[in-house]
Structures are given as structure tokens and as C-alpha cells.
C-alpha positions in Angstrom: -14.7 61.0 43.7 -17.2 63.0 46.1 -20.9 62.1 45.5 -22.3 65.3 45.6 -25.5 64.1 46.8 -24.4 63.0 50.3 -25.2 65.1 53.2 -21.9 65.7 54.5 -20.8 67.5 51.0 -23.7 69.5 51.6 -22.0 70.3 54.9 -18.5 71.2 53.0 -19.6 73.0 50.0 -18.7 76.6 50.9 -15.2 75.7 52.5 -14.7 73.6 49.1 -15.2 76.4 47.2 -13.3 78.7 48.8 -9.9 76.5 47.9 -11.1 76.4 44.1 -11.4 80.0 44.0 -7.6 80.0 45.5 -6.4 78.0 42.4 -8.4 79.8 39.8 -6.6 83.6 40.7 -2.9 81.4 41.0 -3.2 80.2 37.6 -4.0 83.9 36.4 -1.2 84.9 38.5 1.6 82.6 36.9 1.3 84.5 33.0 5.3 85.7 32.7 6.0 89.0 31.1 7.9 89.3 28.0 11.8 89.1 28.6 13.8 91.7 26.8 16.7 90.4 24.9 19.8 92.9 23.9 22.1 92.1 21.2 25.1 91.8 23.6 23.6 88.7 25.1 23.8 86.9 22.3 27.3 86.9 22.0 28.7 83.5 24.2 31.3 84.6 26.7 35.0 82.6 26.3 34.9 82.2 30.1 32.3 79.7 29.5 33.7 77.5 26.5 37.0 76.7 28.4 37.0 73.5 30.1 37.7 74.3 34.6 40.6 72.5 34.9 40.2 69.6 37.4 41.9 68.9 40.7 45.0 66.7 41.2 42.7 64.6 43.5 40.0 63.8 40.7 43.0 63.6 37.9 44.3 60.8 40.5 40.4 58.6 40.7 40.4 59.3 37.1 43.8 57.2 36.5 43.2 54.6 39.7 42.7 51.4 38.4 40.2 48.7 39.6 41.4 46.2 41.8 39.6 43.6 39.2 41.5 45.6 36.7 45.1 45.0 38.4 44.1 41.6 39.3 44.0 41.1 35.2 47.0 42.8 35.0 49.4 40.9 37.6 50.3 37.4 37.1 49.9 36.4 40.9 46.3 38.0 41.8 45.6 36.6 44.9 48.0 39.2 46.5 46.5 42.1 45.5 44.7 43.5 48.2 41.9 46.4 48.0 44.8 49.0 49.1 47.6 48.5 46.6 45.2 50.6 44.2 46.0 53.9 45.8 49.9 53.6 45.4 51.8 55.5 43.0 52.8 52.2 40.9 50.7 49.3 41.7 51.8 46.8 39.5 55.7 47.2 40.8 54.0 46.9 44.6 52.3 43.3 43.6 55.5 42.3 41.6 57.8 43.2 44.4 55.2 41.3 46.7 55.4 37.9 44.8 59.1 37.8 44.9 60.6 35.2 47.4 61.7 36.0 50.5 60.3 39.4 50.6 59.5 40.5 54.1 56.1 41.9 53.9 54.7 44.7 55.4 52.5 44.3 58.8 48.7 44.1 58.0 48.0 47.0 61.0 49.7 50.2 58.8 46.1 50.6 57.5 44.4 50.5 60.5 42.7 53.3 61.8 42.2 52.5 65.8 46.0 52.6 67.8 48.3 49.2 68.1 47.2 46.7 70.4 44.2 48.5 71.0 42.0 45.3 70.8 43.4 43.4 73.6 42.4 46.0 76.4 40.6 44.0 78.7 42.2 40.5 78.2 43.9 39.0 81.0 47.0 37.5 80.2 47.8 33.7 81.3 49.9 33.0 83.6 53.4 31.6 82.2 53.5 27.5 81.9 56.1 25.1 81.8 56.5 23.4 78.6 55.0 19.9 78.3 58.8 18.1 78.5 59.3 19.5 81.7 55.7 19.4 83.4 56.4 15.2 82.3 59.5 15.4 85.0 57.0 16.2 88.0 58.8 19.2 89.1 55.3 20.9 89.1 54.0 18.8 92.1 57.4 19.1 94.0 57.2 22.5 93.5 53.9 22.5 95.1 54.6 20.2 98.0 57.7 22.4 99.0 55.6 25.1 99.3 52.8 24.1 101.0 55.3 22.8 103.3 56.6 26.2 103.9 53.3 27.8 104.5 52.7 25.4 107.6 56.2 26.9 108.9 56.1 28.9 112.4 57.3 32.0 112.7 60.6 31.2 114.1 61.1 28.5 111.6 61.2 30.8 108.6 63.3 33.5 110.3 66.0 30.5 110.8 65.6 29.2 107.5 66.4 33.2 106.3 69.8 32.7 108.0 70.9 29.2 107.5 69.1 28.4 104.3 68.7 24.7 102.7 69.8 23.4 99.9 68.7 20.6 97.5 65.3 20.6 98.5 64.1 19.0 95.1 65.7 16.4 94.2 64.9 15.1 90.7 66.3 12.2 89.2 69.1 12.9 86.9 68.2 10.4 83.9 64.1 11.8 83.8 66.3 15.0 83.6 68.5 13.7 80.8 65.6 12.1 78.8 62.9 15.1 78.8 66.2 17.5 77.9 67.7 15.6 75.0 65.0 13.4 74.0 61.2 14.3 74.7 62.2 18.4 74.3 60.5 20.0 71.9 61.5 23.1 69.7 58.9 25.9 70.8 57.2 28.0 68.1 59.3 30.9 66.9 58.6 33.8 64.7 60.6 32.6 61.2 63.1 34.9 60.2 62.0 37.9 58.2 58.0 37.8 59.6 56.7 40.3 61.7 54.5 40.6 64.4 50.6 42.1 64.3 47.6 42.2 65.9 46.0 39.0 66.1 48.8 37.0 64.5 48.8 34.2 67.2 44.9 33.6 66.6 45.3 32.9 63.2 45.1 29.2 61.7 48.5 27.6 60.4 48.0 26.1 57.7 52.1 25.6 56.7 51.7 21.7 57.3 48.5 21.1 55.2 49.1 20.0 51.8 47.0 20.0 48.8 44.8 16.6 48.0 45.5 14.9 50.9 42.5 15.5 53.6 43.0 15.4 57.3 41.3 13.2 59.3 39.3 16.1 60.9 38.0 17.1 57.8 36.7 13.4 56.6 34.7 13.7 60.2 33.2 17.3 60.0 32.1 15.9 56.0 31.1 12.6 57.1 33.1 10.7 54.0 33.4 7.3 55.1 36.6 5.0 54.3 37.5 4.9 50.3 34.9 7.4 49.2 36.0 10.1 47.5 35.6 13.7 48.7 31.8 15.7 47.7 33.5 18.1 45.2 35.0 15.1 43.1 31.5 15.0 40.5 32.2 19.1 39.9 35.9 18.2 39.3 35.1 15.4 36.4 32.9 18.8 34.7 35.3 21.4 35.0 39.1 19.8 35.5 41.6 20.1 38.0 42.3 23.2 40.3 44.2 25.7 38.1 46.8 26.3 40.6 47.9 22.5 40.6 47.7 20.8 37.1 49.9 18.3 37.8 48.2 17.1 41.7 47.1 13.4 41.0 43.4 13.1 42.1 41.9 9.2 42.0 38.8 9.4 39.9 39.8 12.4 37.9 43.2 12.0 36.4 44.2 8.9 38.4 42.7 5.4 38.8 40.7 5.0 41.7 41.7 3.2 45.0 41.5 -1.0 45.1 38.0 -1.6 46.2 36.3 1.0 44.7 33.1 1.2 41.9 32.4 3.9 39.1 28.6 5.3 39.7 26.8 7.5 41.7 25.7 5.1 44.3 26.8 6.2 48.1 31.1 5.7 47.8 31.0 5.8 44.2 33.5 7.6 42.0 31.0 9.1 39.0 31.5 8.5 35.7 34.9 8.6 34.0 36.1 12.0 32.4 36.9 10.4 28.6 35.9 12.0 25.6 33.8 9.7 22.5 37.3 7.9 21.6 37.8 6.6 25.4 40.5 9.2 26.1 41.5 10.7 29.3 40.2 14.5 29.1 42.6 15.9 31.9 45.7 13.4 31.4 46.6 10.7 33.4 45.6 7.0 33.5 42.1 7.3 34.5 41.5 3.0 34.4 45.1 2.1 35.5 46.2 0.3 32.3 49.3 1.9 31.5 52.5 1.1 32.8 54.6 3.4 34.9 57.7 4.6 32.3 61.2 4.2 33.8 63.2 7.3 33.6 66.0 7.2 31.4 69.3 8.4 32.4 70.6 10.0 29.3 74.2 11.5 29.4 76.7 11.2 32.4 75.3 9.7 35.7 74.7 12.8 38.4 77.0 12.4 41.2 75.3 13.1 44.6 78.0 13.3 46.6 78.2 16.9 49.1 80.6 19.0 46.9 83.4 20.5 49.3 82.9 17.8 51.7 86.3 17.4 53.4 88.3 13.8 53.3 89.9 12.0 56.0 93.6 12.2 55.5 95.4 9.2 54.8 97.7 8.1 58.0 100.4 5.8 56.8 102.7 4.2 59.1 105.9 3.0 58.0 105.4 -0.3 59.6 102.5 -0.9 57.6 104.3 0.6 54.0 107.2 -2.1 55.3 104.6 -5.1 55.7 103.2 -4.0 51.9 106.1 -4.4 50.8 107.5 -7.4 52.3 104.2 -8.9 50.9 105.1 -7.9 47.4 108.2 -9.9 48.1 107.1 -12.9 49.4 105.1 -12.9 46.6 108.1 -12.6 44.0 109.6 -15.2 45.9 106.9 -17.7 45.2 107.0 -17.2 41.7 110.4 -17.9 41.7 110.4 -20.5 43.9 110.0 -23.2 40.9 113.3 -22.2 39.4 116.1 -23.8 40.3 118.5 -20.9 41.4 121.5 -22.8 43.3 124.0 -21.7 41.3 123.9 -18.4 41.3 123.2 -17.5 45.4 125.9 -17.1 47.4 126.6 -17.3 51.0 125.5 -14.2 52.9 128.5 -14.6 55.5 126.2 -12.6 58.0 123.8 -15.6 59.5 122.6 -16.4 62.8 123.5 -19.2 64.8 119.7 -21.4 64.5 120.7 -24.6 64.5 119.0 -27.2 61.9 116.3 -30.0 62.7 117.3 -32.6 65.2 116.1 -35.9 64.0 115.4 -34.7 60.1 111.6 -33.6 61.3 110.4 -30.7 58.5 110.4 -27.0 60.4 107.8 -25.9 63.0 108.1 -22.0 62.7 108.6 -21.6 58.9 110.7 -18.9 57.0 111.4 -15.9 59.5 114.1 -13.3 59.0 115.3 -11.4 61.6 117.4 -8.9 60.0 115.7 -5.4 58.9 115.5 -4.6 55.2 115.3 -1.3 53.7 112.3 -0.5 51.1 113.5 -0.7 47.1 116.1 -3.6 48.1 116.1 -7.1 48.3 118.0 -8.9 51.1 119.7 -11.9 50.0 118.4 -14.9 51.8 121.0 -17.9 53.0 120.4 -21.0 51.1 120.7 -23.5 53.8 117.1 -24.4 55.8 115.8 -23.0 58.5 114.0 -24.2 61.3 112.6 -23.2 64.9 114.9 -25.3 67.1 118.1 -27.9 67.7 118.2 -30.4 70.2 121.7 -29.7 72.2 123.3 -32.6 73.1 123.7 -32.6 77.4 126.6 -33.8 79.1 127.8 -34.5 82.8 130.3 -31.9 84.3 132.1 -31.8 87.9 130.7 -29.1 89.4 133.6 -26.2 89.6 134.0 -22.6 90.8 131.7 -20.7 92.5 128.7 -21.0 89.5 129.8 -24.6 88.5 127.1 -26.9 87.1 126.6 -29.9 87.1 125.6 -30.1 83.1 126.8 -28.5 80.1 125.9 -28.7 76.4 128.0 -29.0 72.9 127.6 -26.2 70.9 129.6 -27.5 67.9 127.1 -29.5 66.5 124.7 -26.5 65.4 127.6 -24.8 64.3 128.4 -27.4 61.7 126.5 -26.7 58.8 126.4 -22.9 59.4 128.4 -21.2 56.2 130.9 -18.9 56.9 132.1 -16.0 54.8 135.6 -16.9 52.8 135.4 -20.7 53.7 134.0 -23.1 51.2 132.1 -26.3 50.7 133.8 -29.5 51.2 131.3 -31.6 49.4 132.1 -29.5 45.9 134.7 -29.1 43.6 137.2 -26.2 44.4 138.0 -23.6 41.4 141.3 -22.3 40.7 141.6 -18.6 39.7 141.5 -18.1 35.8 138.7 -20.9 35.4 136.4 -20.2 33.0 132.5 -21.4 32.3 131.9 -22.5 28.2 128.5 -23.3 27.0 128.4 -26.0 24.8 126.3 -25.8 21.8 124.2 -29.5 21.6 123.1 -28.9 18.4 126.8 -28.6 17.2 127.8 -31.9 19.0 124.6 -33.9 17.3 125.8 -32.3 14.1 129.4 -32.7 14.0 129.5 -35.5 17.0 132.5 -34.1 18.3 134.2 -30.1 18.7 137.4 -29.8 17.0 140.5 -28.5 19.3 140.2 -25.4 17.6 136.7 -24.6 17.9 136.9 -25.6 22.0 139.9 -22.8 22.1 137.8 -19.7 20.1 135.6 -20.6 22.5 137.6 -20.2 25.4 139.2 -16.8 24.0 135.9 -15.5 23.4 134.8 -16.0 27.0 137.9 -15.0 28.3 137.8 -11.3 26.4 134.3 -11.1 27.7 135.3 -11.1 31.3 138.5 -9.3 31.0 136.0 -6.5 29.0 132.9 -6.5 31.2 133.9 -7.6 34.2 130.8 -9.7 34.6 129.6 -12.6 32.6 126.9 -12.4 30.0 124.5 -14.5 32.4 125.9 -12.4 35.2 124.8 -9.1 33.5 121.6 -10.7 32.5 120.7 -11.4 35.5 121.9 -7.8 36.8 119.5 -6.7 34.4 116.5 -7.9 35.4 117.0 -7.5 38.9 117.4 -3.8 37.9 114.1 -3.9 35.8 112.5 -5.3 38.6 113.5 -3.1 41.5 112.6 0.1 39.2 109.0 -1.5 38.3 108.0 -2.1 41.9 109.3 1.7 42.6 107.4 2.8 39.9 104.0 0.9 41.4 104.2 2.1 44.7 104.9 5.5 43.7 101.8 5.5 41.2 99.2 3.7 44.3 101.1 6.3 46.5 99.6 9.4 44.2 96.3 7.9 44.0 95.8 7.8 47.4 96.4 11.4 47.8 
């Protein structure tokens, strides 16, 4: 307000009133006439009911969805980026983004300045060796070699242009060996199906990091000493696990804690224990380390592991070897046999070699040998009289005659002796007479009636005589013909059964 008794408003009074008087003819000015209305103006036009129809821009904002409103519509959210709302369908681009192995489109398409724009003005490097073959020392040969060539005359390198050397570094061959096939590294590659953008090779890798277990690096930026558990471990015990990994064991939350360490809130302690008023784990787990570790239980079939389609190692078989089997096999029927007592029924081979027997009755040296070749599903019959390694010649004193006389010779006939020979027979036994015939005796009959009657001994004697006129063989003959075939087709039957198995 303006005190109207100060000098200076004295000064000011006329120019004052001149504005006033301004204001006063304005605000008689302003009175508005009458406005004449006509009836035609009250009647609305139809122009002005209808709706303007809208663009197909604002019809597109007006059906664009959020990107908070397609994050709560996709079931993998942290792919949606701020872009995929402008598409036509954005909720087949983020499912066909979270499928596996989907190449994805480069990150520059949305970007406004040209490709490669950003590294104008950055030298390159020069190229390096890799660190396996800087290790070698090639470097510093390299290096010598040329300085050597820069302290070269003239006429020294026009020479060397016309009669140039050769092996001028000369590198040891196992350093080359060793950092080619054992210290060489596989360089970094671009994986198949990624492609290159801008600033792709200044971005952090973080393909080898896996969740809950914290580098080294990190423990020293967050100064967590040795057994203490990470900062965010107190917030984890109020809220749970991370949502993307229910199932991540964490010690102190859904795990016990490590050997050594202390519940509290002291400096390295592990808070207090996430259980609800009944002592029970709130995020699953064995939060005290009380409960034993279940063993899995194989239920059904065991799973075979083997590679399927993995090719086997044929079987190489040499006949030697299938011979060898099966002289085995034999020896071994032979030593079951060997308890009974089968004199009578061997007979002389005819075919045997001329070893003579043990001088001086000593047992033999070399053992059963046979030096005939059988054939497999037969049996060779063996000559009943003993073997043995040597005889003892006996040596006699000759004139030396002709133009090779000697002066010693040796008789042969006495390791011929004992030698059977086909179609001559034993002195030391009984001969048989053609039309002899075997008859078993029944003992029980003799014990009963103490003697056989004269008849009874001759219907015996018929009976045996019809039999071999009839069969040709004897009853024991066939019997034993028999068994020898029932044992010949059994070992057949073997080999050819381990012979399918193998294949």
C-alpha cells in the first residue's frame, strides 16, 4: 500500500491518476451488445454429432501394449526389450525369441547413426602371436635376424637378393612339438549361429560364471573374509531363494552351514535360521544338517549306459586256436575216463611211429604227445602201449667199409620189439578161433542154482549167436557205438551254440 502522506506520492499524484482514469472508460467500454438468435441456429448440425474417424497411426498407439503389459503377458520377460511393442504380434516375437537355438537378430537394426560408426578414430593393434608360440622364442629370433640385417652394407644385401639363405632360424623341433600339441590353446571363435555387432568384443562373458558359487574377485571387491557368508544372505532368510533357481542349495538358507561356522549376527555369522513356530524349514532343505542323504532307488530295469551304435571288434578265429579248444575238450574227456579200465575194447591202431620205450624202466620224460593231425568232430584212437621221449640204442663195433664206412653201428630191433603191428597178434594172450563167441554169465543164477544146466549154457549160446549173425555187432559193441555217437553230436552241438554267441 502507498502512504499517501509521503512526499514522493505528492510528486506522483497526477501521473497516478491519469492510469485510473484509463481503467475507469475500459470497464465502460467492455458492456457486450445483445446477440441476436434466429431459429435456424437452434437446430444442431449432423456434421457435428458424428464421431471424425481417427487415423491408422492413433488406431495403432491405441492397441500398442505396454512393455510392463507384455512382460505380464510372456512367460520369459526378461527378453522383452522396449522395441518388440511396435511389431505387428509381440507376443509371437518374444515366444519365438525364447526358443532354443534361435539365432537372434543383431542389436544395431535399431540404431540410428551408420555401422561401425563409433570406432572412427581408434587405432587398431598391431597383430600378436598367440601366447604358445611367443613361449617358443621365435619373437626374439625374429628380432635378432633383423637387426642383423639392418647393419648389412649395401653390397651385402644385393648378394643376399641373388643367393639367398636358408634356415636362418632354427628352433628346436621338440619346443615346437610341445607348444603345438600340448601348450596350444583353442582361440576365441564366434559360436555358430551368433552374429557380429558393434561393441560385441567389449562386452563381459559371463558363459563360465555360475550361479551361487562367487569368484574370488568378487569376495575381494566385497571384502567377505574366509567362511562368511555373502552380504545379501540376511535379505535371503526374509524373502526366499531367487525365483529363477528354487532348487540352488545356499548354506544358511536352505542348507546347513559350512564346518566352523556360528548362527548370529556377529561379524562371519550366518543370522538366524529361516523355521517357522514348529522348527520347520520355511524354504526346504536341511537347514541344521540332521537328516540323512536318501539313496536313490533304482526301480524297474537297470539303465544301460553303454553308446548305442557303438561298433564291435569282430571276432578273429584261427583254426589253430579252434583246434587247441578242442583238443582241450578232449584231453579232458580223456581224464574222466581214464579211471575205467578200457583194455578190452581198444585195439591196435596198426599206424604207429617207431618211439622206442624206456631203457632202464625209468617213467617218461616228455609225456603224452601225438604227432598225427586230427580232424575236429572225431576222435583219434590212441595206441595202448606207453610212450616215452627216448631209447637207449645199443652201440656196436663195425670194420670200417666202403667209402662212408664207420666205425660203429647200432641195433634197431630192440625198439622195434614191442611196437604192434596191424594183422599180427599178441604172443602173451590166448588166440581166438573164428566162430567164438562171448556169454555173460548170470552170478546170481550160479548162487541160486550152484550150477547151469547143459541146456541153459546152449540157449545161451544160440541167443548170442542170432545176435551177431542179426546185428552184426554185439550188444556191448553197439552200446558202446552209441555213446560215442551221443557224445560226438553233444560236443558238436556245444561248439556250435558258444560259436553263435560269439557272433
Amino acid at each position: 500500500d502507498i502512504d499517501p502522506t509521503d512526499s514522493l506520492y505528492n510528486q506522483y499524484k497526477d501521473v497516478l491518476m491519469k492510469f485510473q482514469e484509463d481503467a475507469d472508460k475500459s470497464d465502460g467500454l467492455a458492456v457486450q451488445k445483445p446477440e441476436v438468435m434466429w431459429e435456424e441456429d437452434e437446430v444442431p448440425d449432423e456434421e457435428d454429432d458424428q464421431p471424425k474417424p481417427l487415423s491408422k497411426k492413433k488406431k495403432k498407439e491405441l492397441n500398442k501394449l505396454s512393455v510392463a503389459e507384455l512382460k505380464a503377458l510372456v512367460r520369459k520377460p526378461e527378453l522383452v526389450d522396449w522395441t518388440d511393442t511396435s511389431s505387428p504380434d509381440p507376443r509371437l516375437l518374444v515366444a519365438i525369441k525364447g526358443h532354443r537355438n534361435v539365432v537372434p537378430v543383431p542389436s544395431h537394426w535399431s540404431l540410428k547413426r551408420e555401422y561401425l560408426s563409433s570406432k572412427r578414430g581408434i587405432e587398431k593393434p598391431p597383430f600378436a602371436l598367440p601366447k604358445f608360440i611367443q613361449e617358443t622364442g621365435i619373437a626374439e629370433m625374429r628380432d635378432a635376424v633383423l637387426e642383423k640385417q639392418d647393419q648389412q652394407t649395401m653390397k651385402q644385401k644385393q648378394r643376399e637378393r641373388v643367393q639367398g639363405k636358408l634356415n636362418k632360424l632354427d628352433i628346436d623341433y621338440q619346443k615346437l612339438y610341445e607348444a603345438f600339441f600340448r601348450f596350444q590353446t583353442k582361440p576365441e571363435l564366434t559360436r555358430y549361429g551368433e552374429v557380429y555387432y558393434e561393441g560385441k568384443e567389449y562386452e563381459t562373458n559371463l558363459k563360465h560364471l555360475r550361479p551361487g558359487e562367487l569368484s574370488e574377485e568378487l569376495k575381494e571387491a566385497l571384502n567377505i573374509p574366509p567362511g562368511a557368508p555373502p552380504p545379501w544372505l540376511i535379505n535371503m532368510q526374509r524373502f526366499g531363494p531367487p525365483p529363477s533357481y528354487p532348487a540352488l542349495k545356499i548354506p544358511g538358507l536352505n542348507a546347513p552351514p559350512p564346518p566352523g561356522a556360528q548362527w548370529g549376527f556377529h561379524p562371519g555369522g550366518y543370522g538366524k535360521p529361516p523355521v517357522d513356530e514348529y522348527n520347520r524349514p520355511l524354504y526346504g532343505g536341511d537347514v541344521f544338517g540332521v537328516l540323512q542323504p536318501n539313496q536313490p532307488e533304482h526301480v524297474g530295469e537297470p539303465v544301460e549306459k553303454t553308446l548305442w551304435g557303438e561298433l564291435q571288434e569282430p571276432e578273429e578265429e584261427s583254426e589253430e586256436e579252434e583246434e587247441s579248444e578242442e583238443e582241450e575238450e578232449d584231453e579232458d574227456d580223456e581224464s574222466d575216463a581214464s579211471g575205467m579200465d578200457a583194455s578190452g575194447l581198444v585195439t591196435p591202431g596198426g599206424m604207429a611211429s617207431t618211439v622206442p620205450s624206456e631203457y632202464g624202466g625209468a617213467e617218461s620224460v616228455g609225456g603224452d604227445f601225438t604227432l598225427r593231425k586230427q580232424r575236429r568232430g572225431t576222435e583219434t584212437e590212441e595206441p595202448a602201449h606207453p610212450r616215452s621221449a627216448y631209447t637207449v640204442l645199443p652201440e656196436q663195433n663195425i670194420k670200417a667199409s666202403g667209402f662212408f664206412g664207420g666205425e660203429k653201428a647200432y641195433d634197431l630191433k630192440t625198439a622195434q620189439q614191442h611196437i604192434p603191428v596191424l594183422g599180427q597178434e599178441d604172443s602173451g594172450r590166448k588166440k581166438r578161433k573164428a566162430g567164438d563167441l562171448d556169454v555173460s554169465v548170470d552170478v546170481d543164477a550160479l548162487e541160486r542154482d550152484d550150477k547151469l544146466s547143459k541146456d541153459e549154457i546152449k540157449r545161451q549160446y544160440e541167443v548170442q549167436r542170432q545176435a551177431e549173425q542179426q546185428g552184426g555187432w554185439g550188444s556191448a559193441y553197439q552200446d558202446d557205438l552209441s555213446s560215442m555217437i551221443a557224445e560226438e553230436s553233444a560236443k558238436r552241438l556245444k561248439k556250435d551254440q558258444e560259436r553263435r554267441g560269439r557272433r
